[in-house]
C-alpha positions as CSV (number, residue, x, y, z in Angstrom):
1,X,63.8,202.6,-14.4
2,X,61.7,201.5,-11.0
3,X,62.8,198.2,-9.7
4,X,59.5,196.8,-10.9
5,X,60.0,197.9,-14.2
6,X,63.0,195.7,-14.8
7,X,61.5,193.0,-12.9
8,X,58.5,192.8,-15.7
9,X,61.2,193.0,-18.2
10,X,63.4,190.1,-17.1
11,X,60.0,188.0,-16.7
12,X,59.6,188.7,-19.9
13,X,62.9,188.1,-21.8
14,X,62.5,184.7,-19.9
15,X,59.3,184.2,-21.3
16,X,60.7,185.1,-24.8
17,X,63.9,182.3,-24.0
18,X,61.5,179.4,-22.8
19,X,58.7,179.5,-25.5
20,X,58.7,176.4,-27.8
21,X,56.2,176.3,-30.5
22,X,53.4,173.5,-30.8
23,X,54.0,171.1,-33.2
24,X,51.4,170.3,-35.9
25,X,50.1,167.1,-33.6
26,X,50.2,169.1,-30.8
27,X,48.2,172.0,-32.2
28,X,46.1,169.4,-33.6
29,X,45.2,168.0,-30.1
30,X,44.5,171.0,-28.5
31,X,41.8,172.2,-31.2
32,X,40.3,168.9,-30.3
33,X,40.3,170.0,-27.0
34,X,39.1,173.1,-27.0
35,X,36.4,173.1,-30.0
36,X,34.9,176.7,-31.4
37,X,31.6,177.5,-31.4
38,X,29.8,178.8,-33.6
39,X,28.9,182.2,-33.5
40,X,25.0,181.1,-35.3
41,X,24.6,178.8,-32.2
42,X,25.3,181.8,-29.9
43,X,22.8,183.2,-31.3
44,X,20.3,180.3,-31.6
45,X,20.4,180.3,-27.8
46,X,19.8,184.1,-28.2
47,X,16.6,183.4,-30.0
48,X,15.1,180.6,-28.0
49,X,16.5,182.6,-24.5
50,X,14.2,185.5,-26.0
51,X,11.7,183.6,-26.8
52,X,11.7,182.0,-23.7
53,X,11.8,186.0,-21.5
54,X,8.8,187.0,-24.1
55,X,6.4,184.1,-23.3
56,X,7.5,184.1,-19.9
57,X,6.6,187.7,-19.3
58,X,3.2,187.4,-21.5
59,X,2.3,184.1,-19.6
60,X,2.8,185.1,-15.9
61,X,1.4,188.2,-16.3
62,X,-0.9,188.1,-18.9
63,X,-0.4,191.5,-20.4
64,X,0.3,191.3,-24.4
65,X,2.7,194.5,-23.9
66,X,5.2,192.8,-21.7
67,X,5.5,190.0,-23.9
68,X,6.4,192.3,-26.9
69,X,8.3,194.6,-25.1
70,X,10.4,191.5,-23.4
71,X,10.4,190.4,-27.1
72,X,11.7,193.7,-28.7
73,X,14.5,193.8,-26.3
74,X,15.8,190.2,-26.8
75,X,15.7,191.5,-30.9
76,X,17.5,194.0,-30.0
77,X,20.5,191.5,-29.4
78,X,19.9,189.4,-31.8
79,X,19.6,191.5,-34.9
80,X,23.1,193.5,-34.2
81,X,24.5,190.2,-33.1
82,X,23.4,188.1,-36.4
83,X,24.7,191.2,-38.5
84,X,27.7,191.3,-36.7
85,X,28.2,187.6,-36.9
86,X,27.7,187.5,-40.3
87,X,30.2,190.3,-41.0
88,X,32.9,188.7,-39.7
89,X,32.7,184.9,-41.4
90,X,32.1,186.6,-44.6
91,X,35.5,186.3,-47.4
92,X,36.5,190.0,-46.5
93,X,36.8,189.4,-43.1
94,X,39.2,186.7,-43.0
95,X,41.6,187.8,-46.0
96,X,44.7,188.3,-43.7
97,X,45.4,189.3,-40.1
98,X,45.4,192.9,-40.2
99,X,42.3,192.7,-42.3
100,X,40.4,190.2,-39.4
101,X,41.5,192.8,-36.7
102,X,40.1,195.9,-38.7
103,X,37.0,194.3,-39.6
104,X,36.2,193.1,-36.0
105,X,35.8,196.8,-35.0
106,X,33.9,198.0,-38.1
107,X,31.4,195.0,-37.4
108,X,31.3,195.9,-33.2
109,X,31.0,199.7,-34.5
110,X,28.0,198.4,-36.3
111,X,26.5,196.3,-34.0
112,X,26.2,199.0,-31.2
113,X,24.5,201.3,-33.3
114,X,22.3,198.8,-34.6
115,X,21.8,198.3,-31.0
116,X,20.8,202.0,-30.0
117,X,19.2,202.8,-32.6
118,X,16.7,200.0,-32.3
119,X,16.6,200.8,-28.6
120,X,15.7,204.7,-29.8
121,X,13.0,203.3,-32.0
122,X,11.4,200.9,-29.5
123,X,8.8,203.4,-28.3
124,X,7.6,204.3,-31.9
125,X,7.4,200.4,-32.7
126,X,5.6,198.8,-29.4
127,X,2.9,200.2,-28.5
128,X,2.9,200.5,-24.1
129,X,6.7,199.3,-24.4
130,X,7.4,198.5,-20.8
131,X,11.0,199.7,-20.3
132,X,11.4,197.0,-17.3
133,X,10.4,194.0,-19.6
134,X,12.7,195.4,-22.3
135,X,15.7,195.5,-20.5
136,X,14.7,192.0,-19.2
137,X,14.7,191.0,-22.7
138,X,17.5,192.7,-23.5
139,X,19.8,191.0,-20.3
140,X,18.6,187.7,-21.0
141,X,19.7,187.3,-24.6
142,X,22.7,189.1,-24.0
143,X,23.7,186.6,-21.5
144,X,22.5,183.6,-23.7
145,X,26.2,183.4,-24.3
146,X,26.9,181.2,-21.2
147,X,24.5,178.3,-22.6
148,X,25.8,178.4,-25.8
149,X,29.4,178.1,-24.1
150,X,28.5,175.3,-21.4
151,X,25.6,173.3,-23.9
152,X,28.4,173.3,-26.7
153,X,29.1,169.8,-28.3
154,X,32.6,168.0,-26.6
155,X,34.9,166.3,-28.6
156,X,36.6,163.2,-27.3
């Protein structure tokens, strides 16, 4: 084997040697540490971010179509997102490990072609969809993550 090859594995086997389970207190304190967050409050801030892009681009330019095509493309996160969400906190989803992984990528599966297929149907549904204002849409709520993330509530 190359040189760095046995490197890797050494740092490895003295990975394996040094690693010391958490205790229960300590496992404890860093879940206190390092809350979840909820996947609905990801996409609450999806929703408001959308409504937010949708307004915005109705308001500053005052052309109905931008609005609902901004609008449309900010759905068309949410809707695969709140599918997907709910997917994976339903019973099935959390029955064992192998079970959680497997259902993870059935639900992403779903999710993306949720997401193209509303994005093939956006045409047909808005009428003068502005392609610009629905990727806008789209960009915004799919980075409405990061408020979700930094907005989240800390625990002492």
């Amino acid at each position: 084997m190359p040189p760095a090859f046995d490197r890797e594995e050494e740092e490895l086997d003295e990975q394996a040697r040094n690693f010391k389970p958490l205790t229960a207190d300590e496992a404890r304190q860093l879940r206190e540490r390092s809350p979840q967050i909820s996947p609905w409050r990801v996409i609450a801030g999806q929703i408001i971010a959308g409504l937010v892009v949708a307004l915005a681009a109705w308001g500053l330019t005052g052309r109905q179509n931008l609005g609902w095509s901004a609008g449309y493309g900010a759905l068309s996160v949410i809707v695969p997102a709140a599918v997907f969400a709910r997917g994976l906190t339903g019973r099935l989803a959390s029955l064992n490990p192998s079970t959680a992984v497997m259902a993870f990528f059935v639900w992403e599966l779903v999710k993306m072609a949720l997401t193209v297929a509303m994005l093939f149907a956006a045409p047909r549904l808005i009428s003068e969809l502005s392609w610009p204002a629905m990727l806008v849409g789209l960009v915004v709520a799919m980075q409405a993550y990061w408020a979700a993330v930094v907005f989240a509530p800390r625990r002492k």
